[in-house]
PADREN-617151 format. One record per atom (N, C-alpha, C): x, y, z. Coordinates in pm, whole numbers, padded with zeros to 5 digits, always signed. Each point is the difference from the previous one (the first is absolute). Layout:
! PADREN-617151
XYZ ...
***
This chain:
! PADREN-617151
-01086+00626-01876 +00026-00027+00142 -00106-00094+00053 +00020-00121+00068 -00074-00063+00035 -00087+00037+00120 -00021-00073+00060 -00119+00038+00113 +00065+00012+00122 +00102+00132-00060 +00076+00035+00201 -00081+00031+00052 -00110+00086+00012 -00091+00032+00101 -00067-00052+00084 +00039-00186-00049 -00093-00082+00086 -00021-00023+00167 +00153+00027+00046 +00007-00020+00151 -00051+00106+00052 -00004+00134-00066 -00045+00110+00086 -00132+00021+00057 -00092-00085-00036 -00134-00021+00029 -00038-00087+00109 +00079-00110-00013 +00043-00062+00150 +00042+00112+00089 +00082+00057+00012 +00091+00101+00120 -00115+00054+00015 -00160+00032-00117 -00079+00096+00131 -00040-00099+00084 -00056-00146-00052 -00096-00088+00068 +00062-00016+00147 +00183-00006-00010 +00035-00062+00136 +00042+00141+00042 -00040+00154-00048 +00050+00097+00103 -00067+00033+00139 -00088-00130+00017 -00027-00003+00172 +00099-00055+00085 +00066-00039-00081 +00120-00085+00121 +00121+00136+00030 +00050-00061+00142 +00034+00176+00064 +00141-00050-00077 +00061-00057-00079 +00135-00027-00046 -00010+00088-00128 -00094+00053-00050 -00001+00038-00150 +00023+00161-00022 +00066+00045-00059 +00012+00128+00053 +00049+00056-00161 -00056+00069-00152 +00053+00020-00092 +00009+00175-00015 +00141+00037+00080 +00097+00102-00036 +00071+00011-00055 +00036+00143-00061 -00030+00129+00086 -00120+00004-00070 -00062-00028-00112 -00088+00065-00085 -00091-00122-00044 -00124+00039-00060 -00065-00098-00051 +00049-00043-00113 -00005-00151-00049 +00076-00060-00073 -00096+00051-00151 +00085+00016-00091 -00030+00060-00144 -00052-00083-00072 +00004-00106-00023 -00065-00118-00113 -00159-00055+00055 -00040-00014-00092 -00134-00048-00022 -00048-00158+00082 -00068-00009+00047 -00050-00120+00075 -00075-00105-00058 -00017-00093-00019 -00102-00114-00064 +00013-00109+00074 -00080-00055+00049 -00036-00156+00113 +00025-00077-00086 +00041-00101+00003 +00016-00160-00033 +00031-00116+00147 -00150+00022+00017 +00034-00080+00153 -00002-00178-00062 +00002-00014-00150 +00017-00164-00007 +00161+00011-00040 +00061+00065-00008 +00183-00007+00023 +00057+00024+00096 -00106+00118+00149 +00025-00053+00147 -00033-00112-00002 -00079-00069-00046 -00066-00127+00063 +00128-00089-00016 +00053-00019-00119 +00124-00077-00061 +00106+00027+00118 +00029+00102+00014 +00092+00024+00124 -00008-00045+00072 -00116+00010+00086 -00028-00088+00108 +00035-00144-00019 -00028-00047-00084 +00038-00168-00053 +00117-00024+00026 +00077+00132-00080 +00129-00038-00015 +00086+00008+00154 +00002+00070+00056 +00010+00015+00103 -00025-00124+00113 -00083-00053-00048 -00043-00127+00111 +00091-00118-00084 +00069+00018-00132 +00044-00083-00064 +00062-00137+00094 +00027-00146-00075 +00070-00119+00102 +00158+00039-00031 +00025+00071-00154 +00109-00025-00034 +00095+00141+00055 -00072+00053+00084 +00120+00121+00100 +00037-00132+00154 +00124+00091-00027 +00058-00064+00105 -00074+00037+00156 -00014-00084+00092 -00065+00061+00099 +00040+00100+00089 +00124+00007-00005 +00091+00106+00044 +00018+00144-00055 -00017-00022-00074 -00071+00144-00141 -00125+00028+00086 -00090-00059-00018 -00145+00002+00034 -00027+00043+00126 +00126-00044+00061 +00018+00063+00168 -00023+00162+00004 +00070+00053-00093 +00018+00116+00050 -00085+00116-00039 -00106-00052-00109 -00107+00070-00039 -00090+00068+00116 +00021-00017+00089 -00050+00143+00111 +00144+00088+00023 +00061-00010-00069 +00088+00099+00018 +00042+00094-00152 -00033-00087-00089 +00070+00080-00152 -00121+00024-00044 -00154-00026+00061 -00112+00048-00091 +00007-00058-00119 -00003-00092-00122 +00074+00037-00097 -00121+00029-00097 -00158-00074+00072 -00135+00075-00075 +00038+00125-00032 -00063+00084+00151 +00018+00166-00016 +00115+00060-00032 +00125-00073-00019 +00136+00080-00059 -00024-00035-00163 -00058-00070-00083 +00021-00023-00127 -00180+00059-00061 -00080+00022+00091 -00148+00104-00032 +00076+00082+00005 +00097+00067+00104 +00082+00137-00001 +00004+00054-00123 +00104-00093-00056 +00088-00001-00138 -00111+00029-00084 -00103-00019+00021 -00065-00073-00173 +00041-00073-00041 +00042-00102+00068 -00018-00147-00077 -00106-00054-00088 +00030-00027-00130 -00126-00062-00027 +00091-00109-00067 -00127-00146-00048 +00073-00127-00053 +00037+00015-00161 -00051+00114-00043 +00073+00003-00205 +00125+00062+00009 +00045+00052+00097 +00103+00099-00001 +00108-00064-00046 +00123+00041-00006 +00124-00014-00011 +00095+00025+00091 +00040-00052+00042 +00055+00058+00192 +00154-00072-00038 +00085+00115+00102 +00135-00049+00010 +00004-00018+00117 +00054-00090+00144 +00079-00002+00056 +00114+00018+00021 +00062+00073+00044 +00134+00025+00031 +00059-00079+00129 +00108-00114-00031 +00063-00059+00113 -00131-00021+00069 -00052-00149-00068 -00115-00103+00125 +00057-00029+00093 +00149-00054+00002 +00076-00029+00106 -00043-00172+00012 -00066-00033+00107 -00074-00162-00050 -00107-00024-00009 -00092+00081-00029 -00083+00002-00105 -00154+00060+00104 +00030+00060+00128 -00140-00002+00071 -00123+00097-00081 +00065+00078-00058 -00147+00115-00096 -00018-00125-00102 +00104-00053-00111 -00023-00087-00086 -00068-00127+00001 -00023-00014+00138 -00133-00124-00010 -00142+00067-00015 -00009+00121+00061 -00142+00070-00050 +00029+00048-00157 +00047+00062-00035 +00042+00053-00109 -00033-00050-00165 +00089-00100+00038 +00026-00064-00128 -00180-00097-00031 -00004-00048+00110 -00152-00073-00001 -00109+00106-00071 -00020+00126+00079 -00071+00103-00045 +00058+00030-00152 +00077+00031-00020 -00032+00052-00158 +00049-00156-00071 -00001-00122+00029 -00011-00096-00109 -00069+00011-00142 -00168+00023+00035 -00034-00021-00107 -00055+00114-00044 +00058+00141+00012 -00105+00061-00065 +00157+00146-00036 +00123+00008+00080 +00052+00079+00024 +00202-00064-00002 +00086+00092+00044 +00115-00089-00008 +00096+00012+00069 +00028-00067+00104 +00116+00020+00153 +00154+00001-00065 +00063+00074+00038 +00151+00005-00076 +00107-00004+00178 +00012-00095+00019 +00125+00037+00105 +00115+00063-00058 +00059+00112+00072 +00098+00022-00040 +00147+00029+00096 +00103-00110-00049 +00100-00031+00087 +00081+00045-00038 +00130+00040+00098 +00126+00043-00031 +00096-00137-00075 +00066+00023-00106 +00083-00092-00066 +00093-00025+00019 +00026-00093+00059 +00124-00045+00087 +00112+00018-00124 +00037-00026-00100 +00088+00063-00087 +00033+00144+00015 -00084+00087+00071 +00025+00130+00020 +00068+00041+00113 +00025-00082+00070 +00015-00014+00138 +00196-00092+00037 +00038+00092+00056 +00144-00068-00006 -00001-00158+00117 +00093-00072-00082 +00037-00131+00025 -00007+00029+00154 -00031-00113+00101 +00006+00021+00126 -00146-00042+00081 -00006-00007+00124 -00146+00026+00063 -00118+00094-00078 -00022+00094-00061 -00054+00086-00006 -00079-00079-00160 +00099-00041-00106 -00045-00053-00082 -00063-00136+00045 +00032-00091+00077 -00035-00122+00033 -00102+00040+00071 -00077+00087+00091 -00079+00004+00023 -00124+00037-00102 +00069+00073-00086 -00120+00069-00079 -00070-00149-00122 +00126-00076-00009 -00086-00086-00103 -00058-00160+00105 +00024+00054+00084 -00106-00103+00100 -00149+00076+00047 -00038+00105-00005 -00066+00089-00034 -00079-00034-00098 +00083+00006-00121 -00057-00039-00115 -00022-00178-00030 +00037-00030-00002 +00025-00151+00019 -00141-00077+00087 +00009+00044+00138 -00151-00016+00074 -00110+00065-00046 -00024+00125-00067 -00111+00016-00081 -00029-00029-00060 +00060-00053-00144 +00027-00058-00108 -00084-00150+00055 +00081-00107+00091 -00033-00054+00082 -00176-00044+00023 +00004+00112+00078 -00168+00036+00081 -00110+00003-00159 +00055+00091-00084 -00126-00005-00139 -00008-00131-00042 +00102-00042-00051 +00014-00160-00059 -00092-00126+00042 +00001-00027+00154 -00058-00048+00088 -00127+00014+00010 -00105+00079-00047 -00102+00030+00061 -00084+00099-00163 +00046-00094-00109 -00077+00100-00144 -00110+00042+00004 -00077-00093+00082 -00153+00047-00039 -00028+00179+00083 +00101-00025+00076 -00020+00184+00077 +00094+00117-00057 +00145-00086-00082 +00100+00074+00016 +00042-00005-00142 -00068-00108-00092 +00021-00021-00116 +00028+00112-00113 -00055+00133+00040 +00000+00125-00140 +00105+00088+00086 +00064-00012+00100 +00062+00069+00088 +00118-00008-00098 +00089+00116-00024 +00120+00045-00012 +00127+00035+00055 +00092+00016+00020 +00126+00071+00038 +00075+00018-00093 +00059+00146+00047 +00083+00086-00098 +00094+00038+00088 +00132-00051-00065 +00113+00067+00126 +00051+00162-00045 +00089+00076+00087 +00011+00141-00047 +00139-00004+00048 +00054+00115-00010 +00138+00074+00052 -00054+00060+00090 +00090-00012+00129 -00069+00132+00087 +00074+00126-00007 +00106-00021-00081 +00048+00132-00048 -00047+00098-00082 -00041-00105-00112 -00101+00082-00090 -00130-00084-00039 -00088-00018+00083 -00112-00023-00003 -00079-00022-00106 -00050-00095-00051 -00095-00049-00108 -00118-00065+00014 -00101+00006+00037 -00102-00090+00014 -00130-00052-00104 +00066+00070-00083 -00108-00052-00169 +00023+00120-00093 -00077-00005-00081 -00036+00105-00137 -00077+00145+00104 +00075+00062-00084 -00074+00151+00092 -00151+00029-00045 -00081+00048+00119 -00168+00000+00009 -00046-00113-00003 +00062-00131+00024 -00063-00140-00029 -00077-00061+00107 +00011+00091+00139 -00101-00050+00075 -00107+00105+00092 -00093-00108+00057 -00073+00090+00080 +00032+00008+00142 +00071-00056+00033 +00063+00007+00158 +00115-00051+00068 +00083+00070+00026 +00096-00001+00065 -00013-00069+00163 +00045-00048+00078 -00053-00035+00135 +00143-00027+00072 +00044+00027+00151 +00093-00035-00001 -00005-00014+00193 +00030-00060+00086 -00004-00034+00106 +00099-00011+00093 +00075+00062+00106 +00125+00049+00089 +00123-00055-00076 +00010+00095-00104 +00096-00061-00097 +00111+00164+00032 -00105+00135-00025 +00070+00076-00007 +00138+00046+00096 +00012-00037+00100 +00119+00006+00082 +00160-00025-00054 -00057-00135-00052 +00105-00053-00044 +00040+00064-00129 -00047+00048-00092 +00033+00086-00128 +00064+00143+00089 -00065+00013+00073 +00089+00112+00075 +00198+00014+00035 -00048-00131+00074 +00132-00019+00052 +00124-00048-00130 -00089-00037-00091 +00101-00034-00096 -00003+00106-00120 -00006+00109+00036 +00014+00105-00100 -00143+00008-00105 -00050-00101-00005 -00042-00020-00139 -00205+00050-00041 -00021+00030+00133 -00151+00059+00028 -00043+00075-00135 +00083+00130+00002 -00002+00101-00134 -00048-00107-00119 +00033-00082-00093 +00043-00049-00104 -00172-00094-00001 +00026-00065+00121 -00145-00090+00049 -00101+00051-00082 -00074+00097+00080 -00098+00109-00012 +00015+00087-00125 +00075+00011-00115 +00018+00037-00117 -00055-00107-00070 +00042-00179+00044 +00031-00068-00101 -00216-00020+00006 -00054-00024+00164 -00128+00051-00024 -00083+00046-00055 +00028+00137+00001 -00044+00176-00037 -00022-00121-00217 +00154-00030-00019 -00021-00047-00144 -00120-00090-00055 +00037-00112+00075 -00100-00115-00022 -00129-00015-00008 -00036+00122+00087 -00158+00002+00003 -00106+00098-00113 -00070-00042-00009 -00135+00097-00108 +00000+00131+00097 -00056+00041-00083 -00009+00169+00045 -00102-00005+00082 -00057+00063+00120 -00087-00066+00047 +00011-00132+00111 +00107-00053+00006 +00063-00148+00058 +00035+00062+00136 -00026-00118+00123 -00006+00001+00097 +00150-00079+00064 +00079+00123+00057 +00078-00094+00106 -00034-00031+00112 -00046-00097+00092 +00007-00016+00146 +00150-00034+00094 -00024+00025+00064 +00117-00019+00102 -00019+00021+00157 +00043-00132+00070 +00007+00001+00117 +00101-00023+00043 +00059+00068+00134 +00110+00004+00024 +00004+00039+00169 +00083-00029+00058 +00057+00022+00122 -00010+00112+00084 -00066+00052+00032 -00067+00161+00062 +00129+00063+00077 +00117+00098-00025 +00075-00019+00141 -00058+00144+00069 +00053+00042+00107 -00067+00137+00086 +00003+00130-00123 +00119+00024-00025 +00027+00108-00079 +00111-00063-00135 +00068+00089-00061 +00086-00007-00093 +00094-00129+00070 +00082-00022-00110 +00076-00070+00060 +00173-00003-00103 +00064-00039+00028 +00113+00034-00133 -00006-00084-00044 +00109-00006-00122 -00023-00099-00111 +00070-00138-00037 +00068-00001+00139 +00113-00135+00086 -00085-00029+00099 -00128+00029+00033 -00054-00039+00138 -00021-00176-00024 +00057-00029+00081 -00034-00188+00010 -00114-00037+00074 -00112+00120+00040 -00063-00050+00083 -00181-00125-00098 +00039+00048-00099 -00114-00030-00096 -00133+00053+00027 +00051+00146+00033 -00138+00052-00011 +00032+00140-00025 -00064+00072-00108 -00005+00096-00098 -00104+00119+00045 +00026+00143-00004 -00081+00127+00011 -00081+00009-00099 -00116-00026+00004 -00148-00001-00057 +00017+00158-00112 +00025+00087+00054 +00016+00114-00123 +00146-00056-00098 +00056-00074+00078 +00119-00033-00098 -00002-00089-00137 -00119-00071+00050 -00031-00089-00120 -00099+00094-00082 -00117+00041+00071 -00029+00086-00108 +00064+00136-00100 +00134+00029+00076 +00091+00110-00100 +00030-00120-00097 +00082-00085+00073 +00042-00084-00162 -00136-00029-00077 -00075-00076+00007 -00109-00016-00091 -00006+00151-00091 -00027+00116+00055 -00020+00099-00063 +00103+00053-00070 +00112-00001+00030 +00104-00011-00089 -00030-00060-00132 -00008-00119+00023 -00016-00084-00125 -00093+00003-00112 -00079+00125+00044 -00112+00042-00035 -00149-00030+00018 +00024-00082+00109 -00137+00006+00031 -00107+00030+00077 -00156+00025+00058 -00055+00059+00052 -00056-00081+00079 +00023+00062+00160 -00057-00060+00039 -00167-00018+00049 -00066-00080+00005 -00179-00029-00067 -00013-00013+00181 -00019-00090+00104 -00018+00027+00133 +00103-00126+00078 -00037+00045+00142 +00073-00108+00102 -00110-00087+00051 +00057-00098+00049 -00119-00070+00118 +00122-00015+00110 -00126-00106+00103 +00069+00002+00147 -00033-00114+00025 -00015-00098-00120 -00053-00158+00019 +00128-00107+00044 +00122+00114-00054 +00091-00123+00097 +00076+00061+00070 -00062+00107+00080 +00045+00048+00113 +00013-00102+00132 +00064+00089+00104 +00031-00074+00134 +00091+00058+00079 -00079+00063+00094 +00017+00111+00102 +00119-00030+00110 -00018-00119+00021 +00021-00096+00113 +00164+00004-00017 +00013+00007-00160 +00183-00011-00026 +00032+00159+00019 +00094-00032+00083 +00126+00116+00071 +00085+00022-00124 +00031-00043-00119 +00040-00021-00097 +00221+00038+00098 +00072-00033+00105 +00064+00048+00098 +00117-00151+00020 -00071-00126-00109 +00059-00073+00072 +00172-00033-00010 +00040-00062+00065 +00153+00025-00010 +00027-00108-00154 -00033-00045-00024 +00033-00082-00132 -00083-00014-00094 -00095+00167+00008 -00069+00011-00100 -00131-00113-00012 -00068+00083-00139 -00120-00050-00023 +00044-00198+00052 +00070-00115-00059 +00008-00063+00025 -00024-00098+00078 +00046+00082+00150 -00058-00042+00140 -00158-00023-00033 -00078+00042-00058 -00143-00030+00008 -00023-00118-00119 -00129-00050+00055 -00077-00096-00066 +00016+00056-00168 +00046-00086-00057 +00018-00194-00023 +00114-00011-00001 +00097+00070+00044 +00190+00006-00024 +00002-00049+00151 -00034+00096+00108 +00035-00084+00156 +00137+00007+00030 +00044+00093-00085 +00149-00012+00082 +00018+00054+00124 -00043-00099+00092 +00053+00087+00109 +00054-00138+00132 -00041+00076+00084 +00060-00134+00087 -00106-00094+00064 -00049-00092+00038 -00070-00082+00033 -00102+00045+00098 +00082+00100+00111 -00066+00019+00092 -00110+00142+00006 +00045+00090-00143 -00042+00037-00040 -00106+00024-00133 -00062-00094-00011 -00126-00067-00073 -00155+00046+00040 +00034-00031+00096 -00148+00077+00050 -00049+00145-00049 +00140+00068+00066 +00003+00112-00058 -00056+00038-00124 +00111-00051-00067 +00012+00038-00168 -00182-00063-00076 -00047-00092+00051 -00112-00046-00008 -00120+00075+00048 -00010+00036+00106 -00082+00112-00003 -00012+00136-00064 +00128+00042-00064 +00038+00097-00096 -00126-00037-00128 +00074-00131-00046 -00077-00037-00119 +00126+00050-00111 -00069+00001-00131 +00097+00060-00106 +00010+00120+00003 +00061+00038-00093 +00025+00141-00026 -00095+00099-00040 +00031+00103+00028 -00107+00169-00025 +00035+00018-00158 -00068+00007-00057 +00025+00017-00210 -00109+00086-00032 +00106+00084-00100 -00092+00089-00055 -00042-00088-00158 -00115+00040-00030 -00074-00037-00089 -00019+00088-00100 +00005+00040-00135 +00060+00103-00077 -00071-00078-00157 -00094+00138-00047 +00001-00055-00129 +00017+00118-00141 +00086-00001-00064 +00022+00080-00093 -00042-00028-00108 -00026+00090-00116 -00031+00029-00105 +00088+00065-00109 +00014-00093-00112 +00055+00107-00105 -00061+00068-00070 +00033+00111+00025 -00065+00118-00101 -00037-00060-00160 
***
């Protein structure tokens, strides 16, 4: 097992900040500093080759203190699940270039019936594909692996050290297919292997057709545990109080989607983004 323990030593340095919060329990794995692979972060992070619009929103996704969360470290082996257009994968892939190995992993539009749904998914793929090509010296060892979302594949089983996955889970909800997700996980990773997941905070439960894109915080952790895995602690680094989570067209209406009406901007802008729970599991 490589050096998962690395981010957890960060989470004490920044547990002065009132956003940090690791529940219910103290986290189980071992701690070790490597503040010259924070340091790298930081670099990367200030990178020219993120889009500036990405870069925008880093007071809102944390993505330092959400990937110290994780135990991120740069030898690892990390999966993404659905980058979408690539905003974790410009930190990502840069960070484990040379020492570790970024695997995007996309839904395969062959899996996916003829129609919108497939045409979206290999433009998806297509613009990531895209985005690495463009830019080798950051993105050059970067991978993608497409899957079924029916039956889920994301490499050789125990082949990595981290799973990571970002307001993805809703949508596996609504399309039946959450269960299968979080198995195909639970597989992929070393014993010992870290899933993270952030996701959409909603008030309470919610059902399993809810369109609002936002998910009951014990709900994701039953599925995770289902799948067999344990959960290690929470944070509150991408929390946000301010969201009523109430709105009539769902998470969406808020920053960076904006669906709403013109005159209502202000509004939705002082909201800010969304309330997310922050979640990191462990396989036994």
């Amino acid at each position: 097992m490589k050096r998962l323990s690395l981010g957890l030593a960060l989470i004490a340095a920044l547990s002065t900040s009132a956003a940090m919060a690791a529940t219910p329990e103290q986290p189980s794995s071992a701690a070790t500093a490597d503040t010259a692979s924070m340091a790298a972060l930081d670099k990367i992070l200030e990178g020219q080759w993120r889009e500036p619009a990405n870069a925008a929103r880093d007071g809102f996704r944390h993505p330092k203190e959400t990937l110290a969360f994780f135990g991120i470290a740069p030898d690892q082996t990390l999966i993404e699940i659905t980058p979408g257009g690539g905003w974790y994968a410009e930190i990502l892939a840069p960070y484990l270039h040379d020492g570790g190995r970024y695997i995007a992993a996309v839904v395969d539009p062959a899996a996916v019936a003829e129609g919108r749904g497939r045409d979206y998914q290999q433009r998806a793929r297509s613009g990531l594909e895209t985005k690495f090509a463009a830019a080798p010296a950051q993105y050059g060892k970067a991978s993608v692996v497409a899957y079924d979302p029916n039956a889920p594949v994301f490499g050789p089983d125990g082949s990595a050290d981290a799973v990571v996955t970002f307001r993805n889970v809703h949508n596996w909800r609504m399309s039946g297919q959450a269960e299968g997700m979080f198995k195909g996980f639970f597989a992929v990773l070393k014993p010992g292997g870290v899933l993270g997941v952030v996701e959409h905070r909603a008030a309470a439960d919610v059902a399993a057709d809810d369109r609002s894109g936002y998910v009951g915080e014990q709900q994701v952790i039953a599925m995770a545990e289902a799948a067999g895995f344990r959960l290690d602690a929470k944070s509150e680094i991408n929390a946000n109080p301010r969201d009523s989570k109430d709105h009539p067209d769902g998470v969406w209406m808020l920053p960076p989607s904006n669906r709403h009406e013109d005159s209502d901007r202000a509004k939705y802008q002082a909201i800010g983004e969304s309330d997310r729970m922050t979640l990191r599991f462990v396989k036994p």
